[in-house]
Structure formats: structure tokens, C-alpha cells
N, C-alpha and C positions, 0 to 999 in steps of 0.2 A: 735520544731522539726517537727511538722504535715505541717508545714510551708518551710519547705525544708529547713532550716539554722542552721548550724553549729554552736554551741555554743563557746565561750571563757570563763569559766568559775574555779573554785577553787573545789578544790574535799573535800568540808568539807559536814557534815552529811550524806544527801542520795545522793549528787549529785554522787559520783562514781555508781551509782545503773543506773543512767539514762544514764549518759554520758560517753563513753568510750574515753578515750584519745586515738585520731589519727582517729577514727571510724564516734564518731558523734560531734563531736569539738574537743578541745584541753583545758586542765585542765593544769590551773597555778599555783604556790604556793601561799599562801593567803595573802597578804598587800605585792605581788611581782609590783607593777604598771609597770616597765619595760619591766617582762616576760608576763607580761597580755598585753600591748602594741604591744610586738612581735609576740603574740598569733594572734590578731586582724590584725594586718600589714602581718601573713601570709598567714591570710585565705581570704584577699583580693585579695594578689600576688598569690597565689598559686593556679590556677583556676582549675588545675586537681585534686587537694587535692579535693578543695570545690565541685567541679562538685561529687564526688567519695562521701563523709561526706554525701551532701543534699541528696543523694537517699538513704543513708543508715538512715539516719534522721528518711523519710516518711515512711519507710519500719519501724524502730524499732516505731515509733507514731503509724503507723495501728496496727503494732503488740501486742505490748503492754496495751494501750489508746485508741485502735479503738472502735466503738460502740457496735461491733459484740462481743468483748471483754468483755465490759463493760454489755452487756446484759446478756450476760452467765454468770456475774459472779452475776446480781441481782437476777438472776433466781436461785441461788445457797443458794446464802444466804434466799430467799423466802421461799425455800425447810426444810433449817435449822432453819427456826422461827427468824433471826435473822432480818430481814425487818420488821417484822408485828411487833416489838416491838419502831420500828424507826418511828416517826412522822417527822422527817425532820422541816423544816423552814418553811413547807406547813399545817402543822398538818393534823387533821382527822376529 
């Protein structure tokens, strides 16, 4: 999404949480290959869809996933004790 492109994708587990159908791609039914086909063939043709999706893409990526984001929210969890108990892959 941070990438400016509209997704074709299945709305199984979190993906409806990321991706709104019509917004920031188009959501198929799951083992549809036809409607996911037609997903993909319209975000080719459809250049004012696509032009419309990629900015809202970038926008929901900064907004959500952005760094300023993500900083706030380690600074949150640092506050709550919940980091200093995290060694990560890095350890300590």
C-alpha cells in the first residue's frame, strides 16, 4: 500500500481490517480465480479507479503503518512496561 498499488485480494482473516473493498483494492471471494482475474484486469483498465485507490493506499499506509505511528505507539508501550519486558531478535 505505502507503494501506491491497489491490492486484489480475498477478504479472509485481517485482510478486511487493511483493505477496503473499492477504496484501497478490490476483495474477491476465496478460490474465485475468475473474479480475482477480473479484479486484476480492472485495476489495469480502470485508470481513474486506480489513480483514486493508490492515493488513498499512501494515505491509509502513512496513516496507519507510518513511522510517526509506529513511534507513538513504542513510546506507549515503553510507558506501560510492556517493551522492557521484550528482548526482540536483538536481545539485551
Amino acid at each position: 500500500m505505502a507503494a501506491a498499488t491497489p491490492v486484489p485480494a480475498t477478504p479472509v482473516g485481517a485482510i478486511p481490517e487493511i483493505i477496503e473493498n473499492g477504496i484501497h483494492g478490490v476483495l474477491v471471494r476465496p478460490r474465485d480465480a475468475v473474479a480475482l482475474a477480473d479484479a486484476i484486469d480492472t485495476l489495469i483498465k480502470d485508470r481513474r479507479s486506480l489513480k483514486r485507490m493508490s492515493k488513498a493506499c499512501v494515505e491509509r499506509a502513512r496513516v496507519r503503518y507510518g513511522a510517526a505511528r509506529n513511534a507513538t505507539k513504542a513510546v506507549i508501550l515503553e510507558r506501560v512496561g510492556v517493551a522492557s519486558n521484550y528482548q526482540g531478535s536483538c536481545g539485551k
